[in-house]
C-alpha positions as CSV (number, residue, x, y, z in Angstrom):
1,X,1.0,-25.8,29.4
2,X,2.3,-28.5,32.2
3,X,4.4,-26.6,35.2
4,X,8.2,-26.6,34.1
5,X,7.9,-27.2,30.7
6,X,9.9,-25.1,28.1
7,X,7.6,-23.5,25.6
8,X,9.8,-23.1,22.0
9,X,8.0,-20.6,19.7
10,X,7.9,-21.6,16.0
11,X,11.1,-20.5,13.7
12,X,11.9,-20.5,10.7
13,X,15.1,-19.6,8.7
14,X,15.4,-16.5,6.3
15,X,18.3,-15.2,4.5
16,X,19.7,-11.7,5.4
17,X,18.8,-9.4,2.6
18,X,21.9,-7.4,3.3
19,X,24.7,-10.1,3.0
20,X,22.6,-13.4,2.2
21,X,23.5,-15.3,5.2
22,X,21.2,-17.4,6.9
23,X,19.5,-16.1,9.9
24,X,16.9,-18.4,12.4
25,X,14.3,-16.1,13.5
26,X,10.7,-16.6,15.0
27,X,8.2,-16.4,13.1
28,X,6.6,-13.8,15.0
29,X,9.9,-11.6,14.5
30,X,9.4,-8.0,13.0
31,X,12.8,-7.7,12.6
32,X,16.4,-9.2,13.9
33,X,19.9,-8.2,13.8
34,X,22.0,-10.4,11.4
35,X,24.6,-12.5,13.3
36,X,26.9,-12.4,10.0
37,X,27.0,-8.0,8.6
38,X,25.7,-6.9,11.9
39,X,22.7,-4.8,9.9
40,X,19.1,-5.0,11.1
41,X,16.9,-6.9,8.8
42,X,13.3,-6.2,8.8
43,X,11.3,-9.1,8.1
44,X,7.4,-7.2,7.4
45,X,6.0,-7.1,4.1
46,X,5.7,-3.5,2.9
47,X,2.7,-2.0,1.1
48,X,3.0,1.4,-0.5
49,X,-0.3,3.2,-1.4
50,X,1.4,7.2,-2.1
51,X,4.3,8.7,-2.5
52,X,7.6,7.2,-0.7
53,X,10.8,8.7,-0.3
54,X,12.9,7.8,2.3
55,X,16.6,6.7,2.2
56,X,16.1,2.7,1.2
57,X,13.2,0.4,1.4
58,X,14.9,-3.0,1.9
59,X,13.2,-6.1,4.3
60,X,13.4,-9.6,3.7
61,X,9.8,-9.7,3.6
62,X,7.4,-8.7,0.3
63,X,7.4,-5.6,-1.2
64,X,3.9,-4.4,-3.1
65,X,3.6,-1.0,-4.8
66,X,0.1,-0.2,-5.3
67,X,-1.5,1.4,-8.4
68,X,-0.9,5.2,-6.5
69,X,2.5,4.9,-5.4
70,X,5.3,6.6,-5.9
71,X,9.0,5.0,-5.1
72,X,12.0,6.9,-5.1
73,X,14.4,5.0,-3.7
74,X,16.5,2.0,-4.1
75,X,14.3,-1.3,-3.0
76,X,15.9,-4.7,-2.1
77,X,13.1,-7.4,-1.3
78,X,12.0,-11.4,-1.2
79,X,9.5,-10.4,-3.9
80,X,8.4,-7.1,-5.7
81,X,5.2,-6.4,-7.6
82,X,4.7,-3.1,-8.8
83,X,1.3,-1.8,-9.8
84,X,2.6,2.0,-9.5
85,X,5.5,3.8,-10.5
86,X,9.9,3.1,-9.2
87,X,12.2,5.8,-10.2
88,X,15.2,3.6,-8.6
89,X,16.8,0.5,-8.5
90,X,15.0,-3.0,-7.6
91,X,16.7,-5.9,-6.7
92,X,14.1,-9.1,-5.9
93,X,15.6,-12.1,-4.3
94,X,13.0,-14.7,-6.0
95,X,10.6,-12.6,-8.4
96,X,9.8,-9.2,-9.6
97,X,6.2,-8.5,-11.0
98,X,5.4,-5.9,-13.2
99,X,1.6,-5.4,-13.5
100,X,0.0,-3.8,-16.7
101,X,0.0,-0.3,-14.9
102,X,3.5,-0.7,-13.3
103,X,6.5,1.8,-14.3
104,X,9.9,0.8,-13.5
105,X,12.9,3.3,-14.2
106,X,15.9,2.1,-13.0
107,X,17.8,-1.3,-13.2
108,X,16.5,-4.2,-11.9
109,X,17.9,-7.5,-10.6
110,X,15.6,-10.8,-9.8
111,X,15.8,-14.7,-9.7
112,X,12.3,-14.2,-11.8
113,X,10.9,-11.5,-14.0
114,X,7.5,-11.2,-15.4
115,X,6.6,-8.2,-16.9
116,X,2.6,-8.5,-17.7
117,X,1.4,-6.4,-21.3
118,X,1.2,-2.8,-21.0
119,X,3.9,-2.8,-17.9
120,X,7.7,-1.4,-18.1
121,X,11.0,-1.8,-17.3
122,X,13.4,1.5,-18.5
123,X,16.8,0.1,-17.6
124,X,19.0,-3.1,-17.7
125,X,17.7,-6.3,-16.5
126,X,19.7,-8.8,-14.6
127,X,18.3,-12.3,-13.8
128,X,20.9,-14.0,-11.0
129,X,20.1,-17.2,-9.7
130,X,19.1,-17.5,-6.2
131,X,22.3,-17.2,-3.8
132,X,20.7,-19.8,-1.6
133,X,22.4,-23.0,-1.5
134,X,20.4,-26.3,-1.9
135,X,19.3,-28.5,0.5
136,X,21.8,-30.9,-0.2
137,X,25.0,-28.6,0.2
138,X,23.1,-27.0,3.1
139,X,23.7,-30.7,4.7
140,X,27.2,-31.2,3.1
141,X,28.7,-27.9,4.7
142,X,29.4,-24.7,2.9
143,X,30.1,-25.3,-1.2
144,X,34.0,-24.8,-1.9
145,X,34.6,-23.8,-5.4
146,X,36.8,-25.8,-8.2
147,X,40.4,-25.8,-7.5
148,X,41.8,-23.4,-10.1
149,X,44.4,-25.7,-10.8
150,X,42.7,-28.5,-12.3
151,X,41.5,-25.4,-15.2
152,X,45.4,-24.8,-15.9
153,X,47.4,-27.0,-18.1
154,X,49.9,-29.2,-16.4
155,X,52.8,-27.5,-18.2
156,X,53.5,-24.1,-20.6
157,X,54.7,-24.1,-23.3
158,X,58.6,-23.9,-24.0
159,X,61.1,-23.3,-26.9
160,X,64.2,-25.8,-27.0
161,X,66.8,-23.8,-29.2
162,X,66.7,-24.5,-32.9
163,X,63.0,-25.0,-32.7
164,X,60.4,-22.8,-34.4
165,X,58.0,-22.8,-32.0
166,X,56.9,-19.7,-30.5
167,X,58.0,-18.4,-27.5
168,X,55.8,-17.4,-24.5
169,X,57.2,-14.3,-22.3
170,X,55.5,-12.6,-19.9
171,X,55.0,-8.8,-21.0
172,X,54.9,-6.0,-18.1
173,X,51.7,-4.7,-17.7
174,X,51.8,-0.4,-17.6
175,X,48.3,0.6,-16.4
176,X,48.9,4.0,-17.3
177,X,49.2,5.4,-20.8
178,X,51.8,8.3,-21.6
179,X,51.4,10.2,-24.9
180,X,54.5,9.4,-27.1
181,X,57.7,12.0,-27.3
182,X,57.2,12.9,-23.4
């Protein structure tokens, strides 16, 4: 390297597994704190071989449950593939595998399930879309949604007296019940 110049590791841009923001991190990171929640976001991939039972296993990296192990708590990863046995929930940012000899008991969320023959899933299964935006609205700014107006009709209906059309009036919502007579 020349004297004085500025040496700029490689970086790359990952997406917080905790609130889905995006986070530039080097790409020799093992983990970073997330500028947007504040929560530390481990970025290693995670191989279980035995039994695992700690509060959470969450990291924005890959997540691979081996033949002999055991999961007992919640796990939140880029991908999952599960050779062993999870008695929790799993929520995969882009896919969830499910191997031949993998158990899952618990409800999972992915962008991409595949569940090969002889492999499980006891619980409901949610497929979500990724919540990454594309390149193109990464360029345009942040997406804004629909205006809600242009979904509502321009004008309600009215009544003019003498006509037989219904009329619209707003009842008053009660959320709670009483029994009748009290």
């Amino acid at each position: 390297m020349l004297p004085g110049a500025v040496h700029v590791s490689a970086s790359k841009v990952i997406h917080c597994c905790h609130c889905g923001g995006p986070v530039r991190v080097s790409t020799r990171a093992i983990s970073v704190s997330c500028p947007h929640c504040h929560q530390r976001v481990a970025l290693e991939s995670v191989v279980v071989r035995g039994p695992y039972s700690g509060r959470s296993l969450i990291t924005c990296g890959d997540v691979l449950i081996e033949e002999t192990g055991r999961v007992t708590v919640p796990v939140r990863a880029q991908n999952v593939t599960v050779h062993g046995i999870i008695k929790a929930p799993v929520v995969a940012i882009d896919t969830l595998n499910v191997a031949s000899s993998g158990r899952i008991f618990g409800d999972v969320q992915a962008g991409r399930l595949n569940v090969a023959d002889g492999g499980s899933v006891a619980g409901a299964c949610r497929i979500v879309s990724s919540p990454r935006p594309s390149p193109a609205q990464q360029a345009d700014g942040p997406a804004r949604p629909a205006p809600v107006e242009a979904a509502l009709p321009s004008t309600l209906p009215t009544t003019q007296h003498g006509s037989s059309a219904p009329v619209l009036r707003p009842v008053p919502h009660n959320p709670v019940r009483r029994p009748r007579g009290v």
